[in-house]
CHARMM-style PDB file with segment names, atoms N, HN, CA, C and O in Angstrom:
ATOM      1  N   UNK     1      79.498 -52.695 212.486  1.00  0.00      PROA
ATOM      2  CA  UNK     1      80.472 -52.050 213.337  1.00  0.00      PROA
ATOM      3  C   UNK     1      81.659 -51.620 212.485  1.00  0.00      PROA
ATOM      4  O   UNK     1      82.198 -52.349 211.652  1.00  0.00      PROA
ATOM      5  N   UNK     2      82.079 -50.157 212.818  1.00  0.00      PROA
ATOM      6  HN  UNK     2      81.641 -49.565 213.495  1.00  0.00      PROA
ATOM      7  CA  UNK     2      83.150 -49.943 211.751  1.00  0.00      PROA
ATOM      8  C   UNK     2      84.270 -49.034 213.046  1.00  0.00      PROA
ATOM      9  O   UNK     2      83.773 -48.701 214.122  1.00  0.00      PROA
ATOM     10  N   UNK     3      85.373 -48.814 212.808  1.00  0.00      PROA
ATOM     11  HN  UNK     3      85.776 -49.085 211.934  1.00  0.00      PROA
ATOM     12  CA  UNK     3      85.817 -48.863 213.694  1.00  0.00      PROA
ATOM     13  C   UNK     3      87.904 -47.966 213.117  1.00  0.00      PROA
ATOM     14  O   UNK     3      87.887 -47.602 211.941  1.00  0.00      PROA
ATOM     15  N   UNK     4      88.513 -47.855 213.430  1.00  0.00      PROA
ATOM     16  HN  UNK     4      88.527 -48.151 214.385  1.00  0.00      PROA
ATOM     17  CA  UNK     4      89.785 -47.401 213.028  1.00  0.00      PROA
ATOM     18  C   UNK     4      90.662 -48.316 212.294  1.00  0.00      PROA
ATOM     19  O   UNK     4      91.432 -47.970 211.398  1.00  0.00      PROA
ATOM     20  N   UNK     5      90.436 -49.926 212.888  1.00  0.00      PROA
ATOM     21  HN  UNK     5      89.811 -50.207 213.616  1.00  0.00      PROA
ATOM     22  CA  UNK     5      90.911 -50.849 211.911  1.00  0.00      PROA
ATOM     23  C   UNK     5      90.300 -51.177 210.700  1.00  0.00      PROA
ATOM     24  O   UNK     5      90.986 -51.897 209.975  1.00  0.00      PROA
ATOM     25  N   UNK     6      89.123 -50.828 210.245  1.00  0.00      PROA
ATOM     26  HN  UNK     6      88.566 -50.242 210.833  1.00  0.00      PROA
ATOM     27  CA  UNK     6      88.575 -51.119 209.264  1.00  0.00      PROA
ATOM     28  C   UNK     6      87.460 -50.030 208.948  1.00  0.00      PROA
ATOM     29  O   UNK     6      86.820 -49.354 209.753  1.00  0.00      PROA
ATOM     30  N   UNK     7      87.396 -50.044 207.479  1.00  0.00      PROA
ATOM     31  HN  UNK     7      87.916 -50.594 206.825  1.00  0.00      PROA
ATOM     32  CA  UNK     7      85.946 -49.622 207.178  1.00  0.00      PROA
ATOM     33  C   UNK     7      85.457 -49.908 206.062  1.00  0.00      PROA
ATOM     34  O   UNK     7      86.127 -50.405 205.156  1.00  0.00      PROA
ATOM     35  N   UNK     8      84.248 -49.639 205.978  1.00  0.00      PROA
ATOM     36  HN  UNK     8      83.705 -49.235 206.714  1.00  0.00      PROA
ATOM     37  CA  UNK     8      83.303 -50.810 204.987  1.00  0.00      PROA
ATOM     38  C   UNK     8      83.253 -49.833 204.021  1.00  0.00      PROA
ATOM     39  O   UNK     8      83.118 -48.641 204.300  1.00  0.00      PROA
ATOM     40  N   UNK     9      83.356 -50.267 202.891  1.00  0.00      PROA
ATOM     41  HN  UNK     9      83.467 -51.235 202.665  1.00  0.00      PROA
ATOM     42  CA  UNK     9      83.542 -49.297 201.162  1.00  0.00      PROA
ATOM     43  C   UNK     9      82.293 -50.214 200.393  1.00  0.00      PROA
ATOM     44  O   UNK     9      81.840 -51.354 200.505  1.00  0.00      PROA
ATOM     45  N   UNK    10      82.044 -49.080 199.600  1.00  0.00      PROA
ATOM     46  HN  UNK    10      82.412 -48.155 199.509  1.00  0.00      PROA
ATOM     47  CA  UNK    10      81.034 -48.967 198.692  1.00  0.00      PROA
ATOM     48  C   UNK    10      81.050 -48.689 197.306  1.00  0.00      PROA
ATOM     49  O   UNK    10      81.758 -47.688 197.198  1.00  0.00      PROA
ATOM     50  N   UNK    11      80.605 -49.075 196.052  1.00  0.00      PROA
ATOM     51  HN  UNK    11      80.030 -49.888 196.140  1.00  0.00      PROA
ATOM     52  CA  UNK    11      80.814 -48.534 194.671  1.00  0.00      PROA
ATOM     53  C   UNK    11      79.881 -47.604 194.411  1.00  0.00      PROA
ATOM     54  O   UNK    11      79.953 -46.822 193.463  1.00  0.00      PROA
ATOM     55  N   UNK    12      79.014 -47.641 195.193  1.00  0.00      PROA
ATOM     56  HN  UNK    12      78.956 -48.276 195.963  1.00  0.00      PROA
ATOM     57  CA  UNK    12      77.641 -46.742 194.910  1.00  0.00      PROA
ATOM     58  C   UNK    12      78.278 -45.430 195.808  1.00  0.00      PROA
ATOM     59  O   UNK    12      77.926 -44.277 195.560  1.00  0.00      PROA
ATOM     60  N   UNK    13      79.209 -45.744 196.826  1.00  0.00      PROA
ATOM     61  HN  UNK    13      79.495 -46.681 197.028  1.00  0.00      PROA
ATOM     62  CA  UNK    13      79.311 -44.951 197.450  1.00  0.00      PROA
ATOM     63  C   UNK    13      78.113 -44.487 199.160  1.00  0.00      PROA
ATOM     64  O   UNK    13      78.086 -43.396 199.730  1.00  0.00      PROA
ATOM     65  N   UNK    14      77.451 -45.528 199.466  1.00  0.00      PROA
ATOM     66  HN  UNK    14      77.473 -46.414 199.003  1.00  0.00      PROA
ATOM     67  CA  UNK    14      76.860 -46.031 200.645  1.00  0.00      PROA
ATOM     68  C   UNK    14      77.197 -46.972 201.086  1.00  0.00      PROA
ATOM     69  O   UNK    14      76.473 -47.900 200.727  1.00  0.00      PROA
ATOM     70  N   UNK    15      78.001 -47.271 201.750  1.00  0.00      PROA
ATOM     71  HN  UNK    15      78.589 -46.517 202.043  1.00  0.00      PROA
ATOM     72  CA  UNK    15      78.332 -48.688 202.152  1.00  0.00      PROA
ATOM     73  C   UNK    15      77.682 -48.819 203.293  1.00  0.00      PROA
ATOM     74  O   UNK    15      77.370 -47.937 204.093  1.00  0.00      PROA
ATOM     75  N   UNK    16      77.464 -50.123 203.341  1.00  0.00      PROA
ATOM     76  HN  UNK    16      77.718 -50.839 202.691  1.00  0.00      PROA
ATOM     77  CA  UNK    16      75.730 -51.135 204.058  1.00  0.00      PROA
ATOM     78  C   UNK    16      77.178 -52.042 204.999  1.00  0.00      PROA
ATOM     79  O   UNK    16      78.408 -52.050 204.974  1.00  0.00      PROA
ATOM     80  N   UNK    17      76.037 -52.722 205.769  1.00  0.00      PROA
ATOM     81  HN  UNK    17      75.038 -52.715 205.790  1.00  0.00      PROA
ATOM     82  CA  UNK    17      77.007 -53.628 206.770  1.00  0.00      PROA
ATOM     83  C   UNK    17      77.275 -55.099 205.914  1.00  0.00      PROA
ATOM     84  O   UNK    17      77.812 -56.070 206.447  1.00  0.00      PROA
ATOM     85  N   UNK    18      76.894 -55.082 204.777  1.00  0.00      PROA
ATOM     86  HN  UNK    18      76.458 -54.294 204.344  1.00  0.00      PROA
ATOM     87  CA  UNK    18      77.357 -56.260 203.606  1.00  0.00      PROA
ATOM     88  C   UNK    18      78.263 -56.039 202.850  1.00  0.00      PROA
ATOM     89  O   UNK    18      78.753 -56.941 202.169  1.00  0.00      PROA
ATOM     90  N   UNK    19      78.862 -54.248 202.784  1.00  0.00      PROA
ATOM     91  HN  UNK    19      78.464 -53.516 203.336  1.00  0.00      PROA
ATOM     92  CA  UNK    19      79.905 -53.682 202.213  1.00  0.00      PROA
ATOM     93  C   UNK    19      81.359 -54.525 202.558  1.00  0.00      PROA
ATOM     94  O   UNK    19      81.622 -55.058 203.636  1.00  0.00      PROA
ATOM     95  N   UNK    20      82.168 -54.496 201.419  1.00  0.00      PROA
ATOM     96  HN  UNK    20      81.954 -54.063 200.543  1.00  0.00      PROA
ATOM     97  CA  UNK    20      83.324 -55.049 201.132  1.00  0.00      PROA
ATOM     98  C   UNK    20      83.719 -54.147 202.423  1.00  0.00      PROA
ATOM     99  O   UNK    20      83.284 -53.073 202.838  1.00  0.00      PROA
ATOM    100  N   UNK    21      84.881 -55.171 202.955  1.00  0.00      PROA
ATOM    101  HN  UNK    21      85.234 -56.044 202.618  1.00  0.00      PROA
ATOM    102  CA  UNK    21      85.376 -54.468 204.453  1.00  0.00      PROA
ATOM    103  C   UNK    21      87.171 -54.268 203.697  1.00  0.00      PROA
ATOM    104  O   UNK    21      87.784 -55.119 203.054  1.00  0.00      PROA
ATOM    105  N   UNK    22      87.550 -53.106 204.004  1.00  0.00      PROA
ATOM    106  HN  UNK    22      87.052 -52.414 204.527  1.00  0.00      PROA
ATOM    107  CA  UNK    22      88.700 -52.871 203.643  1.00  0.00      PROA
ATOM    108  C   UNK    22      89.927 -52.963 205.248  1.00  0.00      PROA
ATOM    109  O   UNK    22      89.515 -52.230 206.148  1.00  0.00      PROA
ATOM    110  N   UNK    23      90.942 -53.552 205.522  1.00  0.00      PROA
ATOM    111  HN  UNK    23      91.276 -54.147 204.791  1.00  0.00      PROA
ATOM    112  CA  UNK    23      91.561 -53.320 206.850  1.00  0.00      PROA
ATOM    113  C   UNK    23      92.668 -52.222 206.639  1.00  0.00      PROA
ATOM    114  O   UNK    23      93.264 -52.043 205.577  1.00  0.00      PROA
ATOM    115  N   UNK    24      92.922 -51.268 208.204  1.00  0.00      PROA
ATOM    116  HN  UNK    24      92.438 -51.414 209.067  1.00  0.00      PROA
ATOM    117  CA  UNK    24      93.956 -50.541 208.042  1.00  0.00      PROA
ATOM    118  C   UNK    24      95.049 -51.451 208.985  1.00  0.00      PROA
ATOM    119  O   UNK    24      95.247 -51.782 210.154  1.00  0.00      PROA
ATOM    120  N   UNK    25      95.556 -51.596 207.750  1.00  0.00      PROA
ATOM    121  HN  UNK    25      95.395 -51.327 206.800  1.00  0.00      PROA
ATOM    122  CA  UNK    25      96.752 -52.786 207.899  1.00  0.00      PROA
ATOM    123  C   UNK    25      98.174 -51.753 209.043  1.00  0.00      PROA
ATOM    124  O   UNK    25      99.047 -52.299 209.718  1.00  0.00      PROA
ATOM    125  N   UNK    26      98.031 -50.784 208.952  1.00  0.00      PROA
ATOM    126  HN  UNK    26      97.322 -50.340 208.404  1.00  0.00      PROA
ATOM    127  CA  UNK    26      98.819 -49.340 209.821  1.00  0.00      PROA
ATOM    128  C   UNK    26      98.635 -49.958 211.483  1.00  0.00      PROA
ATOM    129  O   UNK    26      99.313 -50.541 212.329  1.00  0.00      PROA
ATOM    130  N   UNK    27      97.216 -49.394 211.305  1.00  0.00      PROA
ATOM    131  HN  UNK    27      96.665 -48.921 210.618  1.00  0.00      PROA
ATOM    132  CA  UNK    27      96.642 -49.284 212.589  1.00  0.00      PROA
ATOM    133  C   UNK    27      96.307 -50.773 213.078  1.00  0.00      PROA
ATOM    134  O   UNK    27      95.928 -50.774 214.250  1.00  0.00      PROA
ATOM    135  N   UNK    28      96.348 -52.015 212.497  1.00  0.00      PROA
ATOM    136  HN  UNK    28      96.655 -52.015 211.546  1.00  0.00      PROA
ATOM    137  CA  UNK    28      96.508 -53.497 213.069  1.00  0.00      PROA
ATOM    138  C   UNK    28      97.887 -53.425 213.796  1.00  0.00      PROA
ATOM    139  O   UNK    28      98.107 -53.338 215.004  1.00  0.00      PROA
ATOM    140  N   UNK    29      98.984 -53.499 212.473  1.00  0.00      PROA
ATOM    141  HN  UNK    29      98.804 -53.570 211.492  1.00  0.00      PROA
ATOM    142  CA  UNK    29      99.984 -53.447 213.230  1.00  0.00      PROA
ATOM    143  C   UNK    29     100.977 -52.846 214.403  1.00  0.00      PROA
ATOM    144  O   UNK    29     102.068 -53.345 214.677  1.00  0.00      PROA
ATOM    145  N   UNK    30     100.426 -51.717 215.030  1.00  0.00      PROA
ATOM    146  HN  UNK    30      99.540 -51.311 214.807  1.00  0.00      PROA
ATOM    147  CA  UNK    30     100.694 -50.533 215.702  1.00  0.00      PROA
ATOM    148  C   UNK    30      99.954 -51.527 217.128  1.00  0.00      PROA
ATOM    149  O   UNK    30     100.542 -51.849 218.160  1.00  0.00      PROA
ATOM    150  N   UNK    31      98.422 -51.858 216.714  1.00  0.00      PROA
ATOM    151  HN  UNK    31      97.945 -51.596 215.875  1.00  0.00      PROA
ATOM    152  CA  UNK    31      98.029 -52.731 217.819  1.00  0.00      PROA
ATOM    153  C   UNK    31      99.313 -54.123 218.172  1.00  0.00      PROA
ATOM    154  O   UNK    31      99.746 -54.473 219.270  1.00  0.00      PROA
ATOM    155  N   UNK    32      99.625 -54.629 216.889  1.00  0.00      PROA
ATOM    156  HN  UNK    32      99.273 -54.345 215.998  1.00  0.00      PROA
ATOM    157  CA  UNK    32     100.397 -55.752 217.522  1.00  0.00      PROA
ATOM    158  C   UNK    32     101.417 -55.215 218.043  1.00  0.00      PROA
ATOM    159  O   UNK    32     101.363 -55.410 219.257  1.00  0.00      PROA
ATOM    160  N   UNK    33     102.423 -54.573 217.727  1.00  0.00      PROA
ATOM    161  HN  UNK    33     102.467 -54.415 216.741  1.00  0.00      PROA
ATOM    162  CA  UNK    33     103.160 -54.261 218.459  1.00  0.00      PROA
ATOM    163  C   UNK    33     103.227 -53.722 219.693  1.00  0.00      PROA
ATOM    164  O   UNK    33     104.378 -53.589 220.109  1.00  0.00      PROA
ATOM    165  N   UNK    34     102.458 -53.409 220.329  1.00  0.00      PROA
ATOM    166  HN  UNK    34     101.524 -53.517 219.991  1.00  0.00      PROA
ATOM    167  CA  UNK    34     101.892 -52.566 221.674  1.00  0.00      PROA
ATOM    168  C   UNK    34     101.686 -53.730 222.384  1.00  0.00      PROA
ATOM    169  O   UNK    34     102.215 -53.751 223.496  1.00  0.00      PROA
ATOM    170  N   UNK    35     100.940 -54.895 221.982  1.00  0.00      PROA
ATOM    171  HN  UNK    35     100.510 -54.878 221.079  1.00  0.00      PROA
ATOM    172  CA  UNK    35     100.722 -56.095 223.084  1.00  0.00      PROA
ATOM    173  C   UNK    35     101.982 -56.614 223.886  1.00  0.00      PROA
ATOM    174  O   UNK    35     103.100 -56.550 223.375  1.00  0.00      PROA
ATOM    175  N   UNK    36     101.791 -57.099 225.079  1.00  0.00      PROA
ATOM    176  HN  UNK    36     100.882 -57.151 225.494  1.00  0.00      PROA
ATOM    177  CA  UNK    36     102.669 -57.107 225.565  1.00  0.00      PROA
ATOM    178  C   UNK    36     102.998 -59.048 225.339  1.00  0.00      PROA
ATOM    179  O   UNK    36     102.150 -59.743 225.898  1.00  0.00      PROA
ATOM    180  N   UNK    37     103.608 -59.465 224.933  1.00  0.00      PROA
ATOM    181  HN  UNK    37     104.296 -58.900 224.478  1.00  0.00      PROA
ATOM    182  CA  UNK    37     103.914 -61.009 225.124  1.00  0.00      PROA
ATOM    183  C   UNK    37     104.891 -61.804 226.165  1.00  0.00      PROA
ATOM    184  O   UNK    37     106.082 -61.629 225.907  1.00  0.00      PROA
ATOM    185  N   UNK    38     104.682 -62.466 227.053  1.00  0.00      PROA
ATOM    186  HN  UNK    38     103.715 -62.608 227.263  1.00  0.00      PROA
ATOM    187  CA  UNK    38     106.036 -62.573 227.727  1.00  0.00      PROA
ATOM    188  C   UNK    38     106.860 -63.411 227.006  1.00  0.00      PROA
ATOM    189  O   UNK    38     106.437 -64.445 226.489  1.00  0.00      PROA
ATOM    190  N   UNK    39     107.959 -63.059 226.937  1.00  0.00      PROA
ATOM    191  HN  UNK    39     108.304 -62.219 227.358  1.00  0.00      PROA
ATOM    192  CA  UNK    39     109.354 -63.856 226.562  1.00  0.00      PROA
ATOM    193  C   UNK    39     109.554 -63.200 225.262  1.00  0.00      PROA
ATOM    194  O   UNK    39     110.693 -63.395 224.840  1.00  0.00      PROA
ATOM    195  N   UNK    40     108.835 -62.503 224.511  1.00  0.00      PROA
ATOM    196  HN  UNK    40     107.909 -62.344 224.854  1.00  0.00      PROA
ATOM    197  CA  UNK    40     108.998 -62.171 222.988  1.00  0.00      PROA
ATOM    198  C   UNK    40     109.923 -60.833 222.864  1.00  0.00      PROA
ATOM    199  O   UNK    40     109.778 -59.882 223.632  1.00  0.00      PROA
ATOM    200  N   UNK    41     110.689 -60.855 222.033  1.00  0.00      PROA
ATOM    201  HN  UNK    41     110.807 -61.628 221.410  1.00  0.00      PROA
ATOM    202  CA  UNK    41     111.388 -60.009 221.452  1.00  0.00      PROA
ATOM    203  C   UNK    41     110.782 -58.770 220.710  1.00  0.00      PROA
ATOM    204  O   UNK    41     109.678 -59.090 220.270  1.00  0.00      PROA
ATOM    205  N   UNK    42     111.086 -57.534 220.424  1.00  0.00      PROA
ATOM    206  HN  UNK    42     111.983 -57.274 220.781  1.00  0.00      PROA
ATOM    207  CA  UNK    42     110.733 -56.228 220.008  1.00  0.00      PROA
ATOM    208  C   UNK    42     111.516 -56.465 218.713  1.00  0.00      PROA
ATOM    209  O   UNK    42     112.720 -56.717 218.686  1.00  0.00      PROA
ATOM    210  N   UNK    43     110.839 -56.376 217.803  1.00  0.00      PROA
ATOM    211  HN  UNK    43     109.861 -56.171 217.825  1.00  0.00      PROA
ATOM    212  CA  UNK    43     111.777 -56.920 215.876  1.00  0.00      PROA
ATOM    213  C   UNK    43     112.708 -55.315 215.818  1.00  0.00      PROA
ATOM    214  O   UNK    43     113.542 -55.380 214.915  1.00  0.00      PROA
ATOM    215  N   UNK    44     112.731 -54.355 216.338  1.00  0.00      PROA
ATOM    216  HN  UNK    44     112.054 -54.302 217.072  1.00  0.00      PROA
ATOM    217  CA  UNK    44     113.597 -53.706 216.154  1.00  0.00      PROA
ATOM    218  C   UNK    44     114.836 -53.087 217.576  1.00  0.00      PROA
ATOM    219  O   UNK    44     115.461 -52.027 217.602  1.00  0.00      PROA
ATOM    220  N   UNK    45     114.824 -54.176 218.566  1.00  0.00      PROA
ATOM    221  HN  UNK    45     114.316 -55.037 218.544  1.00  0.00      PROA
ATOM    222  CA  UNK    45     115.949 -54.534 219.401  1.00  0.00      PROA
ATOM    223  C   UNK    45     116.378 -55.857 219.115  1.00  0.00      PROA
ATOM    224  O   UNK    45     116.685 -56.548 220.087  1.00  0.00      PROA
ATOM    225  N   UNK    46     116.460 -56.347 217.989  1.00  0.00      PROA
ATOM    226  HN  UNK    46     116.210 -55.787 217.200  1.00  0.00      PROA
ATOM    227  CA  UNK    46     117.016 -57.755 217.201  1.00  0.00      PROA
ATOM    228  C   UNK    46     116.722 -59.120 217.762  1.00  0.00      PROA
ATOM    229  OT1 UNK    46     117.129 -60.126 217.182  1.00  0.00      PROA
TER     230      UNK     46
END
């Protein structure tokens, strides 16, 4: 499964589902911030 948070890289340049998984560390964090938590603070309203 490969997906927007991640994708699987290759040296051969085929990457297999045993391929080194690289994360888009962007698009994780964009998810965390969007969740909603109750009681938690927004890190950029202090």
């Amino acid at each position: 499964m490969q997906g927007k948070e991640y994708r699987h890289y290759a040296v051969e340049g085929d990457p297999g589902h045993y391929s080194e998984c690289l994360y888009n560390i962007e698009e994780i964090m964009r998810w965390i911030e969007n969740q909603k938590q109750p009681g938690a603070k927004n890190a950029s309203s202090g």
